[in-house]
C-alpha positions as CSV (number, residue, x, y, z in Angstrom):
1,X,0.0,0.0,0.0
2,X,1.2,3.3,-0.8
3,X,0.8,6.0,1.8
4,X,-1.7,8.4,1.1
5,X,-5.2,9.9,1.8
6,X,-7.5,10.1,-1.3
7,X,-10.4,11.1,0.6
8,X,-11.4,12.7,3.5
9,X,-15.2,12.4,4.1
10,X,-16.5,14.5,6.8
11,X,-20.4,12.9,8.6
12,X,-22.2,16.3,8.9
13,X,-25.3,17.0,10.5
14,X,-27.0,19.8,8.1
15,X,-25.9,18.6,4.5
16,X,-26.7,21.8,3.0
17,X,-25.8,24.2,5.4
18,X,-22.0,22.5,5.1
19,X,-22.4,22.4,1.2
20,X,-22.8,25.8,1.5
21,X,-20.3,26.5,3.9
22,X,-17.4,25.3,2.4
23,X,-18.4,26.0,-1.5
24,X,-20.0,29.4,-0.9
25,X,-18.2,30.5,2.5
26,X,-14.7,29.0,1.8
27,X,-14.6,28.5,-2.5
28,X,-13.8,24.8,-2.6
29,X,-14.5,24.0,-5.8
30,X,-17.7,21.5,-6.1
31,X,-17.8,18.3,-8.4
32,X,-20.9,16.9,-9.5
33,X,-22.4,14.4,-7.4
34,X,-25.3,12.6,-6.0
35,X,-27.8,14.9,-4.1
36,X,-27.5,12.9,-0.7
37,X,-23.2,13.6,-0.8
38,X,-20.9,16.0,-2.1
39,X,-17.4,16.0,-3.2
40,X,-14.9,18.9,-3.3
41,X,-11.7,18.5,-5.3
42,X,-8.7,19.9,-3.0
43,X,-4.6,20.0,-4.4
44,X,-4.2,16.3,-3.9
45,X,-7.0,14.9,-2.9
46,X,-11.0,15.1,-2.1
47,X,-12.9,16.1,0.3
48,X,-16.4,14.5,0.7
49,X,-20.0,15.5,2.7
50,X,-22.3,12.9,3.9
51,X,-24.9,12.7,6.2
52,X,-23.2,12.1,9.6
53,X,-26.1,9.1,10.1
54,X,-25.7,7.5,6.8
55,X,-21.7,7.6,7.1
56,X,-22.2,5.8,10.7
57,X,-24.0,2.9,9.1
58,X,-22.0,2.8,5.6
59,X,-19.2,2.3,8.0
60,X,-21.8,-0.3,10.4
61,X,-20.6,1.7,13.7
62,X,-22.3,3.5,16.0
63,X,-24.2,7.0,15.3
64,X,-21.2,9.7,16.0
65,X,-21.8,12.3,19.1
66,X,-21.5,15.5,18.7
67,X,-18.1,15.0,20.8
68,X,-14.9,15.9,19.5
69,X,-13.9,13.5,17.0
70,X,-10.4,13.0,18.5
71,X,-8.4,14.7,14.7
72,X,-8.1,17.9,13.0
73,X,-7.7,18.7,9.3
74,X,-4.5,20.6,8.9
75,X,-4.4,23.4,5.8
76,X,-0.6,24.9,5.3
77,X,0.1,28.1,3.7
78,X,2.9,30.3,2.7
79,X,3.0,33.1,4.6
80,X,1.2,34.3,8.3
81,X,-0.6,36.7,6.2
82,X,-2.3,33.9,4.2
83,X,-2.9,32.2,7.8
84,X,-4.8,35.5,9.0
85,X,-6.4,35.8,5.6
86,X,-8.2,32.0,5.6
87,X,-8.9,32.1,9.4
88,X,-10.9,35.4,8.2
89,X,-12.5,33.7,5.4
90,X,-13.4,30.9,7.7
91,X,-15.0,33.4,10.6
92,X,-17.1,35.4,8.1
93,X,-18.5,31.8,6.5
94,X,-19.7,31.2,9.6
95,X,-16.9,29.2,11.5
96,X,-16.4,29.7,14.8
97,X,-12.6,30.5,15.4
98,X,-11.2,27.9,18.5
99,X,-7.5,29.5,18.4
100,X,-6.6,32.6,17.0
101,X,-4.2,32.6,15.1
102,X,-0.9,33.2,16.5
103,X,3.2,32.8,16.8
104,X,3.7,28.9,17.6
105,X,5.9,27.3,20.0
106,X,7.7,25.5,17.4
107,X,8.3,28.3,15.2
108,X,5.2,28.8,13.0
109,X,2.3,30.6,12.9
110,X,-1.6,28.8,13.4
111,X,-4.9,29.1,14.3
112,X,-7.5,27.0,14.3
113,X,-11.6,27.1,13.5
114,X,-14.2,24.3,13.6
115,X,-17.3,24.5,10.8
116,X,-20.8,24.0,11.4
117,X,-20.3,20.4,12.2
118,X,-17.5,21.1,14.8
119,X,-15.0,19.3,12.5
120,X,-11.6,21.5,13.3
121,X,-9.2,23.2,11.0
122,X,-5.6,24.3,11.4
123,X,-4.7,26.9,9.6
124,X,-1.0,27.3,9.2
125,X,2.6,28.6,8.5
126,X,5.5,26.5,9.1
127,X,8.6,27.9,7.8
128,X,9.9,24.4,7.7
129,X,7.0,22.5,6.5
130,X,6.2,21.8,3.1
131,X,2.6,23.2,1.8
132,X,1.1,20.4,-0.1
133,X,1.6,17.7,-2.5
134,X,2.6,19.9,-5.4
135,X,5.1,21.7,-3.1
136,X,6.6,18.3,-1.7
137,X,7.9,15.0,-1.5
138,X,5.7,12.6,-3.7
């Protein structure tokens, strides 16, 4: 198996209201898809909505709380600026900001939000940290 994430799919409580949030509030760019999911192509990889029930029992677990989910999604940028400018983004979409973004302890820069669904984001700048896949090791 080669190491990689193809997919991230997010269980969301208000289908809509996160279709909205992060095509409308934070311009992911929407593929065409089945009305009951929706896919957003990111550099690299996809990110995917589905009803938080219906991804418990695809996956034949347990309904999710609304407790946190014990992992963030982590978004690297090139500058603190671009960190300030996304966490703004974010806030006026409708996240609620959980860290504002600040100087790190190991040298970066990084704030964090959650979306509608509580699912949290990092946003941040690591001077030693590669951005993404096209900027990196393949």
């Amino acid at each position: 198996m080669k190491p990689r994430i193809s997919m991230i799919t997010l269980g969301v409580s208000d289908l809509p209201r996160s279709i909205e949030f992060y095509e409308m509030g934070l311009g992911f760019p929407r593929m065409d898809s089945p009305p009951e999911v929706a896919f957003f192509t990111l550099n690299g990889t996809w990110l995917g909505l589905y009803g938080r029930d219906a991804l418990a029992a695809d996956a034949h677990v347990e309904g999710a709380s609304g407790s946190f989910a014990g992992f963030s999604l982590a978004h690297n940028v090139n500058s603190e600026r671009e960190v300030d400018q996304v966490m703004s983004q974010a806030a006026s979409a409708g996240a609620v900001v959980t860290k504002t973004a600040s100087k790190t302890e190991w040298g970066g820069y990084a704030g964090y939000f959650s979306d509608p669904d509580g699912y949290l984001w990092e946003i941040a700048h690591n001077p030693l940290f590669w951005v993404g896949p096209a900027d990196g090791p393949s």
